[in-house]
N, C-alpha and C positions, 0 to 999 in steps of 0.2 A: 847504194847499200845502206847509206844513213835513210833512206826512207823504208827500203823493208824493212829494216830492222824495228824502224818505229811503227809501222805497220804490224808487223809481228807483236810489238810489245802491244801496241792498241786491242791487237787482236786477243793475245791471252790476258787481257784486262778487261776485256769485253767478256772473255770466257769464264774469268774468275768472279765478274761481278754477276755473271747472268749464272753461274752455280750459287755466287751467295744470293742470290735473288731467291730464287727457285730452294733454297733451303730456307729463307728465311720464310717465304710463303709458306711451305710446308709446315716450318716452324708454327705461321699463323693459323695455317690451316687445324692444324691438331688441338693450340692452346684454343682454337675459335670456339673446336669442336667439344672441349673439355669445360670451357665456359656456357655453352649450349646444352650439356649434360647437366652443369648444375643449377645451370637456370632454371633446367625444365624440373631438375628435383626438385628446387627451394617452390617455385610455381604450382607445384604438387602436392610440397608442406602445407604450405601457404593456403591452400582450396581446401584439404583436408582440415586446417586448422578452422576455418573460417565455415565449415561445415559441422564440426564438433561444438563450435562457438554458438552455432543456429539452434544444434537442439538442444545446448545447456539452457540457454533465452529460454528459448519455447519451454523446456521444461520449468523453469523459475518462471515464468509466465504464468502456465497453468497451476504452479503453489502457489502464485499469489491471489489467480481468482478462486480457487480452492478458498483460500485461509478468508475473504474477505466474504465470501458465500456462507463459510461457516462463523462471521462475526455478525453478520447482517441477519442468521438464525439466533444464534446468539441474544441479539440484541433485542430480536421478535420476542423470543422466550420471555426477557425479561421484561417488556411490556406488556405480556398477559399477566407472567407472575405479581409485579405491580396490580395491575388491571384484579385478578383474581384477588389480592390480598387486600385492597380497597372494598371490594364487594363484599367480602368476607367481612369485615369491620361494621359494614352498612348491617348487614344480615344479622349479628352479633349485637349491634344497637336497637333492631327494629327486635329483637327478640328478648331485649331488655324492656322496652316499654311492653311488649306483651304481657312480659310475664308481671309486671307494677299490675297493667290493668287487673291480669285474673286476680291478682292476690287481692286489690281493693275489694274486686266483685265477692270474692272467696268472704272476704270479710262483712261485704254487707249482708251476703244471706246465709251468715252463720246464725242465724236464729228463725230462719224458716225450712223448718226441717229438711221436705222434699227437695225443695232446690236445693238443700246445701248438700245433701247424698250425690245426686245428679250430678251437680260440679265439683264437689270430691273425685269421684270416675273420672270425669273427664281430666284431672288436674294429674292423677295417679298415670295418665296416658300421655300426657303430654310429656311428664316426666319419664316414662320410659321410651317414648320417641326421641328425645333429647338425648337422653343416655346413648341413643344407639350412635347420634351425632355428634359425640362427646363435650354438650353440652349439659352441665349441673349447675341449678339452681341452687343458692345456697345462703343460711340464715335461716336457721331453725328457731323456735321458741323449746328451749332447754339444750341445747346445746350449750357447751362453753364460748365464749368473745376469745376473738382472733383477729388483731390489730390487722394481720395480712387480707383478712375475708368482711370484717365488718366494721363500719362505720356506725360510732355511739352516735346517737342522735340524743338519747335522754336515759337519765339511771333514773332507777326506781331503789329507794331504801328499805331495806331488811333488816329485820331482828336474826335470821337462821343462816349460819355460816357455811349450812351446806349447797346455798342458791349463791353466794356471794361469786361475782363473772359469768352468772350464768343468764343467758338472753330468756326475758319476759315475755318483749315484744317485739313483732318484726313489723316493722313498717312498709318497706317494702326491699324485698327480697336483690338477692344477687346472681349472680351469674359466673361460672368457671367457663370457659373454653379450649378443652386441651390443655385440660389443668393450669391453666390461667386466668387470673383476673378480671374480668371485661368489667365487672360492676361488682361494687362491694354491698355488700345487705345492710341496707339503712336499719338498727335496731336499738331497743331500749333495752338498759343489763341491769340485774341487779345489783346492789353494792352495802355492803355491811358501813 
């Protein structure tokens, strides 16, 4: 009897361990199941997030060759601006010695009639061609001296206070450019 007894006890210790088995299994079973759930969310997050991440890139990507396309335009621009504002400068010089030469030439055949009508015309055209380019010639003889526009080269003295600053002679002439500067009128003023 002392062995069924222990028998018996073996037995529902056998039974009690193989129900706690079998619950605790269950037990694993479920928490496995409940870990597999949010593994597969987080795994889910996780692709999603890693997908939103791909087209933020890609889109900061494309601003960056965007912005760098438009620096490299940019940049162009400002090597023509350059490029054109040098050439302009050259064109603006070469149009200062022109205008020296006519006015020498203006001057030497002021005393041969024909020719000096003939290059009159042509000087009165040159000057409204310039006009239309916003270029004036400038340094009159009888105009008033304009420290901004003309350079004294030499005064001539006067007795009559009504000539006193006012240009005799032009030596040779100046040049505005879009109402600027380029070259001042070399001239002789009178001076009381």
């Amino acid at each position: 009897m002392f062995f069924l007894k222990k028998k018996r006890e073996n037995e529902n210790i056998q039974t009690i361990l193989k129900e706690y088995l079998s619950q605790a299994s269950d037990m694993y079973r479920q928490e496995n199941s409940a870990t597999g759930e949010i593994l597969d969310r987080i795994q889910n997050e996780q692709a999603e997030m890693q997908n939103f991440l791909r087209k933020k890139m890609e889109t900061l990507d494309d601003f960056l060759d965007q912005l760098q396309e438009e620096k490299e335009a940019d940049d162009e621009i400002k090597e023509l601006q350059k490029k054109s504002s040098e050439r302009e400068k050259q064109l603006c010089q070469l149009i200062s010695i022109y205008s020296e030469q006519l006015h020498t030439i203006e001057e030497f055949l002021s005393d041969k009639e024909g020719w000096h009508e003939q290059f009159r015309m042509m000087s009165q055209k040159r000057k409204q061609v310039g006009s239309l380019a916003q270029i004036q010639e400038i340094g009159t003889v009888g105009e008033p001296f304009n420290y901004r526009l003309h350079d004294i080269i030499k005064t001539e003295e006067t007795d009559q206070e009504t000539v006193d600053g006012i240009i005799s002679r032009v030596y040779a002439p100046g040049l505005l450019y879009q109402g600027q500067v380029i070259k001042k009128a070399q001239v002789c003023v009178y001076k009381k």
